[in-house]
C-alpha positions as CSV (number, residue, x, y, z in Angstrom):
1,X,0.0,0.0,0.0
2,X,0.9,4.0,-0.6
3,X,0.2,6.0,1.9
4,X,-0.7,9.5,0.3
5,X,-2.4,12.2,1.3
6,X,-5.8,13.1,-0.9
7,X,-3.8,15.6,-3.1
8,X,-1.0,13.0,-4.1
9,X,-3.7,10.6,-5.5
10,X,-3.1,12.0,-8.9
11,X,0.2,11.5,-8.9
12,X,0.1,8.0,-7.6
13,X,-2.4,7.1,-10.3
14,X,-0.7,8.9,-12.6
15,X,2.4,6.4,-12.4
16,X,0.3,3.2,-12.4
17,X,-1.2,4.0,-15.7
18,X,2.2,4.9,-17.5
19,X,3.5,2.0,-16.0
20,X,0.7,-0.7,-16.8
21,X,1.2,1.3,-20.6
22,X,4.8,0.4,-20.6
23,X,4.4,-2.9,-19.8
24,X,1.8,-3.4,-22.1
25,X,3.5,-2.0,-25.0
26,X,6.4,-4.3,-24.3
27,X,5.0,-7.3,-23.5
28,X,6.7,-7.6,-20.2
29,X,6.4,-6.9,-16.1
30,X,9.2,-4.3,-15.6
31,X,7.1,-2.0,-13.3
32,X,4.9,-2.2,-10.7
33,X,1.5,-0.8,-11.6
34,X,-1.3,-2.2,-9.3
35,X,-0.8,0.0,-6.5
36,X,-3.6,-0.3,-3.8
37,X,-3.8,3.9,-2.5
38,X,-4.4,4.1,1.3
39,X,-5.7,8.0,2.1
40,X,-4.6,9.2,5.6
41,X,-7.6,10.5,7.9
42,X,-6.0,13.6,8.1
43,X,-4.8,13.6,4.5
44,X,-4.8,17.6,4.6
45,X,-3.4,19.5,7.3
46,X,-5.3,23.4,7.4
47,X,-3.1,26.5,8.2
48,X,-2.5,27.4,12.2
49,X,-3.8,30.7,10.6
50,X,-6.2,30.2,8.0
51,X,-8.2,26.7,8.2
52,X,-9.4,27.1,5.1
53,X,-6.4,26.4,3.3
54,X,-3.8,23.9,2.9
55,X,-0.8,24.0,5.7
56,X,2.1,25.2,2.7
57,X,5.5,25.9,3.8
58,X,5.2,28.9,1.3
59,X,2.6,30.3,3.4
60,X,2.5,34.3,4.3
61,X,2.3,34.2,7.8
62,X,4.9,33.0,9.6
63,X,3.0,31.5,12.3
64,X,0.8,29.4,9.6
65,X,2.9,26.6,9.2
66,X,4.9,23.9,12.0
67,X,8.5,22.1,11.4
68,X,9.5,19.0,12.2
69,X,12.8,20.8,13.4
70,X,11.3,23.5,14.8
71,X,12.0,25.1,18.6
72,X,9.8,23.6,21.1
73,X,9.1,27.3,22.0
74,X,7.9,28.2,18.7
75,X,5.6,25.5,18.6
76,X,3.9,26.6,21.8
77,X,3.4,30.1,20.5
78,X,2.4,29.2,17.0
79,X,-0.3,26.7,18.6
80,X,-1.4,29.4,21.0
81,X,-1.8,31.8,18.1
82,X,-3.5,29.3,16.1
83,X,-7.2,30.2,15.1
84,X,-10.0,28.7,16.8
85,X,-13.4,30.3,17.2
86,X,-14.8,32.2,20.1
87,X,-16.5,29.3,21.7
88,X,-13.5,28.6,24.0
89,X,-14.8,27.3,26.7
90,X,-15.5,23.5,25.5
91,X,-13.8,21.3,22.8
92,X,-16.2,19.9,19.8
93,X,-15.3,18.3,15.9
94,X,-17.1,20.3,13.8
95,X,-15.0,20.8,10.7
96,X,-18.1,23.4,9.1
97,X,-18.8,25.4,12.2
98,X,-15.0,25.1,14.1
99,X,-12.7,24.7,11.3
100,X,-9.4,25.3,12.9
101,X,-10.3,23.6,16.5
102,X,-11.5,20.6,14.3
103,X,-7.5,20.5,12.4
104,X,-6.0,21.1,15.9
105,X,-7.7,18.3,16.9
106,X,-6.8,16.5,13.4
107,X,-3.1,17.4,14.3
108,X,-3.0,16.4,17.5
109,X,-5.0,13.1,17.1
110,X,-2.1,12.1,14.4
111,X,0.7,12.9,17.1
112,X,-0.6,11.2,19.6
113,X,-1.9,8.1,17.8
114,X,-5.4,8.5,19.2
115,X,-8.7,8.2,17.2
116,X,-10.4,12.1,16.8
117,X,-13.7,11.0,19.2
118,X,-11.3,10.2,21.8
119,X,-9.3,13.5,21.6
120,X,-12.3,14.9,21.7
121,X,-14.2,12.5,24.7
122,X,-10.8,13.1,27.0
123,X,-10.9,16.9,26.3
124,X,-14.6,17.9,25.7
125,X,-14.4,19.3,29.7
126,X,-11.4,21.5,28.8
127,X,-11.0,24.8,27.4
128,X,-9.6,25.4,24.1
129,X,-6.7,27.3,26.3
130,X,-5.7,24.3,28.0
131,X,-6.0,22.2,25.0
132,X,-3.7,24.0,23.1
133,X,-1.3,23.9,26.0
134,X,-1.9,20.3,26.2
135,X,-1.5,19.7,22.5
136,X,1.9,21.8,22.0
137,X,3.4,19.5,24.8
138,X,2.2,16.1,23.4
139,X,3.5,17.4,19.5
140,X,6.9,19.4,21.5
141,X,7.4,15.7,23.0
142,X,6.6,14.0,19.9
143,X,8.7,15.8,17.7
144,X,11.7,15.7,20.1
145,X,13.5,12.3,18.5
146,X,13.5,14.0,15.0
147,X,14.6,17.5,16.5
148,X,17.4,15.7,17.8
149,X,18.7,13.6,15.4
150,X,18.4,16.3,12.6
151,X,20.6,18.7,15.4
152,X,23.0,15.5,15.9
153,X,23.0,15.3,11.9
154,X,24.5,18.7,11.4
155,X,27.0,18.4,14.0
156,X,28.1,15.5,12.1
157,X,28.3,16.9,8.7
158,X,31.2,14.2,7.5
159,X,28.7,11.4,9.1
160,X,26.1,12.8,6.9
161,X,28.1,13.3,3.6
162,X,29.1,9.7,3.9
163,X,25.4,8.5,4.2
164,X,24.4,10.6,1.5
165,X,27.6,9.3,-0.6
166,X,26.7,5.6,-0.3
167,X,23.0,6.0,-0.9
168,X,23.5,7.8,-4.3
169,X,25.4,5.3,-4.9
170,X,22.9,2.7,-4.1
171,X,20.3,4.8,-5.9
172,X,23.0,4.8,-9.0
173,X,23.2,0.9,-9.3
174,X,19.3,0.5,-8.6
175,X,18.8,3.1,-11.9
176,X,21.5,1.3,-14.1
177,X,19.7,-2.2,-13.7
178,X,16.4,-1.0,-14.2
179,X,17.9,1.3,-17.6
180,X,19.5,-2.0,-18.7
181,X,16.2,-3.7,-18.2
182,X,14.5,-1.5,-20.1
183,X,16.5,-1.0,-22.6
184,X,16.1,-5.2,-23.0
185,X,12.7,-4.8,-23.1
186,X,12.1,-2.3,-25.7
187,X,15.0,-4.2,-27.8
188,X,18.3,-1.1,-27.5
């Protein structure tokens, strides 16, 4: 299975059909073509900002948008400023009425591994104060493992370079076969 979000579908598709055409034309099995699309429940991520778009790294605002990378301070104050509604004082899923409480809740269901009724059953008595506080902690504690290695990473440049080296490599070899393949098939 591919795991996409809804917006890669095309793509996804896009590949099985040139690659069930290549096989076709040439009579062979080169490339894989069947591919079985899984859609993540929270395939689109809204703007901290604006919930009516798409979470873009080229967004406007700098407080639209959250890094993997980012400082765990950041992330508090860009999930305090994020817009809700001015019903604060209870938490619902409504993603017409509370568009940007219901993709905190998306967000925050997807770090913590927990289905969206449940976020919302074991915060419905909360404020949306204290469940943003309580949803930059989970994602600052989530994120920590990546933060780190990516810090440990760059302090390791030669480490890195090395990694990088042998998987071009790798990615080299894996593109020769498949050219040599090809070129089999289609009789070069």
């Amino acid at each position: 299975m591919v795991p996409v979000g809804e917006d890669q579908r095309q793509h996804v598709e896009l590949v099985g059909y040139v690659s069930r055409a290549f096989n076709e034309a040439f009579c062979c099995d080169l490339f894989a073509s069947d591919f079985s699309i899984g859609i993540y429940s929270s395939a689109k991520i809204m703007s901290l900002r604006n919930p009516s778009v798409k979470m873009s790294k080229s967004a406007d605002h700098p407080k639209a948008t959250l890094s993997l990378f980012e400082d765990p301070a950041d992330i508090f104050d860009k999930i305090r400023h994020s817009l809700t509604d001015s019903a604060s004082n209870y938490i619902s899923y409504d993603v017409e009425s509370r568009p940007g409480l219901a993709n905190l809740i998306d967000i925050y269901s997807n770090v913590v591994g927990r289905p969206v009724a449940r976020i919302v059953e074991e915060c419905g008595g909360i404020g949306i104060v204290q469940f943003k506080k309580n949803m930059a902690e989970e994602l600052v504690e989530a994120l920590k493992p990546f933060r780190e290695r990516f810090h440990y990473l760059m302090g390791h440049k030669d480490h890195l370079e090395a990694v990088l080296e042998a998987g071009n490599e790798k990615a080299r070899q894996v593109a020769q076969d498949t050219m040599d393949r090809v070129r089999f098939n289609v009789g070069l």
